[in-house]
N, C-alpha and C positions, 0 to 999 in steps of 0.2 A: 651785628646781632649778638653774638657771644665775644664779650670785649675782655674777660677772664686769661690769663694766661700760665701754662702751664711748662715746667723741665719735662725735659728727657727720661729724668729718672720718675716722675710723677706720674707720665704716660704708661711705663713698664707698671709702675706699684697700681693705676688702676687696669690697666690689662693682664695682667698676670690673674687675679681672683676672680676677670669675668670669665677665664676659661676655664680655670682650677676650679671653683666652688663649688660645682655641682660633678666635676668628671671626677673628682677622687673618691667620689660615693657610688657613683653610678658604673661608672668603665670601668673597673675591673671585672665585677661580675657580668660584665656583658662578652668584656674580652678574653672571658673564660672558657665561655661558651666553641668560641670559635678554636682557639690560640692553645689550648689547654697547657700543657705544661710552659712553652714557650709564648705566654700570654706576657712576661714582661719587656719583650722586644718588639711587642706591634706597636706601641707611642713611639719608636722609635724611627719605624714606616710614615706612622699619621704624622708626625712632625714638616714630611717633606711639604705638604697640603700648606701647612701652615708658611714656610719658607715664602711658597708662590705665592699666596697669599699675597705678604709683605711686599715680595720682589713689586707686582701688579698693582697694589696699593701705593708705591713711594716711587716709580713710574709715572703715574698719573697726577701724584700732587707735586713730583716737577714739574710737570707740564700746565700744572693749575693749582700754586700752592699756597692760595689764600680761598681755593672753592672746596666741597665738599662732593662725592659723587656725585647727590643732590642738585647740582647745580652747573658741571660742567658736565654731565650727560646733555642737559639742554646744548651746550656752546659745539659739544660736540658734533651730534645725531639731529638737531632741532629744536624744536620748543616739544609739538607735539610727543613726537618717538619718545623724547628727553624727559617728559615728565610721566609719560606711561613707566619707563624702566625707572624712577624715583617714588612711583606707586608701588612698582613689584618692591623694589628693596626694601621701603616701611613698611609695609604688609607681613613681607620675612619675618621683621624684627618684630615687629606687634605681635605675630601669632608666635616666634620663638621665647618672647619676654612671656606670654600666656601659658607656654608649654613649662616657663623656670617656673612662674609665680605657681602653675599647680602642683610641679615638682615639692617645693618648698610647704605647699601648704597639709600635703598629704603625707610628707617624712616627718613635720611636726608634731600633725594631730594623730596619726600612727604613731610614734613613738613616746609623742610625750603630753601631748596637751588633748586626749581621745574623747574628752565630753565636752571641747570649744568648737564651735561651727567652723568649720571649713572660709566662711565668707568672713568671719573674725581676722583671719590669721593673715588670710591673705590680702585684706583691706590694711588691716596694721602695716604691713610691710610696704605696701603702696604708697600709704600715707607719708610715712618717714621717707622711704625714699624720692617723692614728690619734693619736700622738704629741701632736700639735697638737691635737686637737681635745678628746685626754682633760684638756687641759691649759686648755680653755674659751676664751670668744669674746677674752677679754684676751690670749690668749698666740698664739692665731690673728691677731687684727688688731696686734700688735706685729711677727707676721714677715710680716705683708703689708705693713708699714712699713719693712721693709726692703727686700724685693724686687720692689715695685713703680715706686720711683725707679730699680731696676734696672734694671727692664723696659722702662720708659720713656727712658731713658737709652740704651739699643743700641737702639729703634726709633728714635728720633731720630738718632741715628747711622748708620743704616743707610741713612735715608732723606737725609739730608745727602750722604753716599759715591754716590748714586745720580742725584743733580742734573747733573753731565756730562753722563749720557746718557740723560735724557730728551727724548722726541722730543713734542712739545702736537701736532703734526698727526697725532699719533695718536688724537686726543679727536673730531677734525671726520669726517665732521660734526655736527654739535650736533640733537638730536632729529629726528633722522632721519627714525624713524615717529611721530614723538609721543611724548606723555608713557606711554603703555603699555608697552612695555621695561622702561622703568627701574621702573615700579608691580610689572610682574612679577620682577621683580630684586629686588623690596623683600619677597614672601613669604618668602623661606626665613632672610632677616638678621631678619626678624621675630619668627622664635624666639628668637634670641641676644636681641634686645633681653626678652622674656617673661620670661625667666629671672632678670628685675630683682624676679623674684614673691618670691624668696628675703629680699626684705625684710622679710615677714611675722616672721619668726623672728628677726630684729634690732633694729627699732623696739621690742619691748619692754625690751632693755637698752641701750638711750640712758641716757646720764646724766640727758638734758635733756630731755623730753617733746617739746619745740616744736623746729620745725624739721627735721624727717622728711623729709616733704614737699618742702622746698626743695631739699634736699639729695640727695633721691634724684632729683630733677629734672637738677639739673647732672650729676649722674652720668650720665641717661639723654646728656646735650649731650655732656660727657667722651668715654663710648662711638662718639655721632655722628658726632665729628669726628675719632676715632682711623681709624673705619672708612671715613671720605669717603676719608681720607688715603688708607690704606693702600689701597683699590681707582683712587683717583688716581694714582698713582703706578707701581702695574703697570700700568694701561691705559698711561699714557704710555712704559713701559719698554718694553712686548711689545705693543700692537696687539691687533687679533683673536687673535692667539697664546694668551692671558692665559686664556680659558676651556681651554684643552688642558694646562691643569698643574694638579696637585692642589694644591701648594702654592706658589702665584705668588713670595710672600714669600722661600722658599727659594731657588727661583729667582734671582730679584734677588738677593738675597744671591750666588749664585756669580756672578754676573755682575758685581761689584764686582771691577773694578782700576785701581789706580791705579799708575801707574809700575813698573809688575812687580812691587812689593812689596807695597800691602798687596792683596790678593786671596783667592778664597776664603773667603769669613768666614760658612760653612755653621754654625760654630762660636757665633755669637751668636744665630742666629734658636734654634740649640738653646735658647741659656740664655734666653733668651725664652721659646721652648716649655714648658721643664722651670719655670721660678719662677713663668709663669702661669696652669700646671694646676694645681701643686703647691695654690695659694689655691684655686682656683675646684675643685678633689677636696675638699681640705678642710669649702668651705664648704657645698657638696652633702652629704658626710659629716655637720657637724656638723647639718647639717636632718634629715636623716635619723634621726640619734641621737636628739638630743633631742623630734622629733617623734615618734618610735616610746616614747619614754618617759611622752611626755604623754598617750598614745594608751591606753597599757596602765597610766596611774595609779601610775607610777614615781616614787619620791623623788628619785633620781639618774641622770642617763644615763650616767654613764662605765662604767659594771661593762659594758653592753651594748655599749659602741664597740669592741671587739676583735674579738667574734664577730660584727657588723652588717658589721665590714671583712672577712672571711672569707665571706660570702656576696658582699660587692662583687665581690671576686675572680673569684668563681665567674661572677656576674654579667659581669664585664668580658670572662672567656674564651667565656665562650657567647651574647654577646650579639648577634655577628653573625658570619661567618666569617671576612672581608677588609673591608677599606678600603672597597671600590669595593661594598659592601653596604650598611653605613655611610652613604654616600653617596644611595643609593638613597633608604634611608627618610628621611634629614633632606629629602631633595626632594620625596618623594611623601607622606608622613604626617605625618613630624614637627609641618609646620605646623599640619593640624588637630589633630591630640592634643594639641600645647602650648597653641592657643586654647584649648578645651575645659575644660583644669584649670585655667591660671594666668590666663584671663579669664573666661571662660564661670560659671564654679563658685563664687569668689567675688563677679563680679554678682549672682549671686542671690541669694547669703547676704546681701549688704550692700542687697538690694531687700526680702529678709526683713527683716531688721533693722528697716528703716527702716519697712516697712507695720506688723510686729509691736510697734515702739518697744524693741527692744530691746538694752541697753547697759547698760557697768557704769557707778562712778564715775570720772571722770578723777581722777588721781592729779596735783596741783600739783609 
């Protein structure tokens, strides 16, 4: 079905911005809330989430590492069971791809594009990322090879421009109440790190068998340390402030001047925004696709990826009303529904496995 083949390091370059591009906007101001001063040590909790994650993930495509969860839940549990728990999993990502695409659509025409329809924005993004995905995991992980040194490149920029005015006596004092803050600060970044589940659909076109595991490991560390950063750096910028803005990052960003010239640079956390939904829409897309293909016994999933982005759509506009909805659910639910599927669902399969003995041959 997907004959594309991808490295190790190509895997990391498009996993890394499906988790990063939307939690360096979001999760700090959330993990303010909880974590307050000690908000930059709950990514550091959320990361375990993501460890297990991998651990559970590169388990099971030992034991089946030319299938997709997709496909060896059937070998596992049944046909039946097998293809109901690969309805729950695509369903997940449909409605979590709905929740980025409206994310996306409401930071842009909120901050920058306020008199373009909503259904503009988020159709555009659709469309190009369709583009990519009909075009398989090689032509996906070649433009995340492009625009993730991007990305990486104006956050580190941003974060350089902001070293003047940080204040460290905004950090103290140092556990205040204890380690419980920042534990509860580490629920909601815990999804972001979950969503490393997406690996499932990648580890089978490695080039290279071996080495999965390691590497989705660093990637979960990669994530870690973007996110200590980036909620280090607003606490030190804003204080107690940091929870009362939806987008702390955006924030800082206006808040950058230097000598009256450069200032303003609302302009890069965009392209920030825009290059690390772009990967991380896609690569929810391409899970989507190709899972809905393996589901339904499909030789090929491209003829499906145009009309599967046409219900995104649909999906992105009715997924919630506003932002501050959005918001709601990733704090009250999200956390349990993401356990649920991308931990809960494959422990079991991979504790079936293991009592049933069941696996294919590894492929050398």
């Amino acid at each position: 079905m997907e004959k594309g083949r991808i490295s190790t390091g190509q895997m990391v370059i498009l996993l890394y911005p499906t988790v990063i591009a939307t939690a360096i906007l979001l999760v700090p101001g959330i993990t303010g809330k909880f974590a307050g001063n000690d908000m930059w040590l709950s990514p550091i909790w959320a990361s375990l989430a993501g460890c297990i994650t991998i651990l559970i993930m590169a388990q099971l495509h030992n034991r089946f590492p030319r299938q997709t969860i997709i496909q060896y839940s059937e070998e596992i549990i049944g046909k039946i069971p097998g293809k109901l728990i690969g309805f729950i999993i695509l369903f997940f990502f449909f409605h979590s791809n709905g929740l980025v695409l409206r994310e996306y659509g409401e930071f842009v025409v909120g901050n920058f594009l306020p008199t373009t329809p909503l259904v503009v924005v988020i159709g555009s993004m659709i469309f190009v990322s369709g583009l990519a995905v009909r075009g398989g995991i090689e032509v996906m992980a070649r433009s995340a090879q492009v625009f993730v040194p991007i990305v990486l490149f104006l956050f580190i920029l941003i974060v350089i421009l902001l070293i003047p005015d940080l204040e460290p006596a905004n950090l103290l004092p140092f556990f205040e109440k204890g380690l419980i803050p920042s534990l509860k600060g580490a629920i909601v970044p815990t999804t972001w790190f979950l969503q490393l589940f997406a690996i499932t659909f990648i580890l089978p076109v490695l080039k290279k068998k071996e080495g999965g595991m390691k590497w989705g490991m660093i990637t979960v560390f990669l994530i870690m340390v973007t996110l200590v950063l980036s909620n280090l750096f607003t606490m030190l910028l804003f204080g107690k402030l940091t929870p009362t803005f939806t987008y702390p990052i955006m924030e800082a960003a206006r808040y950058i001047s230097i000598a009256d010239f450069i200032q303003h640079l609302e302009s890069i956390v965009m392209a920030i925004w825009v290059s690390g939904t772009f990967i991380k829409i896609s690569v929810f897309y391409y899970v989507i696709a190709v899972g809905t293909a393996q589901l339904l016994n499909l030789q090929d999933y491209r003829p499906i990826v145009f009309p599967i982005g046409g219900l995104l759509a649909v999906m992105g506009l009715w997924t919630a009303p506003n932002l501050q909805q959005i918001q709601h659910f990733l704090i009250t639910t999200m956390p349990f529904y993401a356990v649920i599927v991308q931990i809960i669902l494959p422990l079991l399969l991979l504790i079936a496995a293991v009592i049933f003995k069941k696996n294919t041959k590894k492929i050398n």
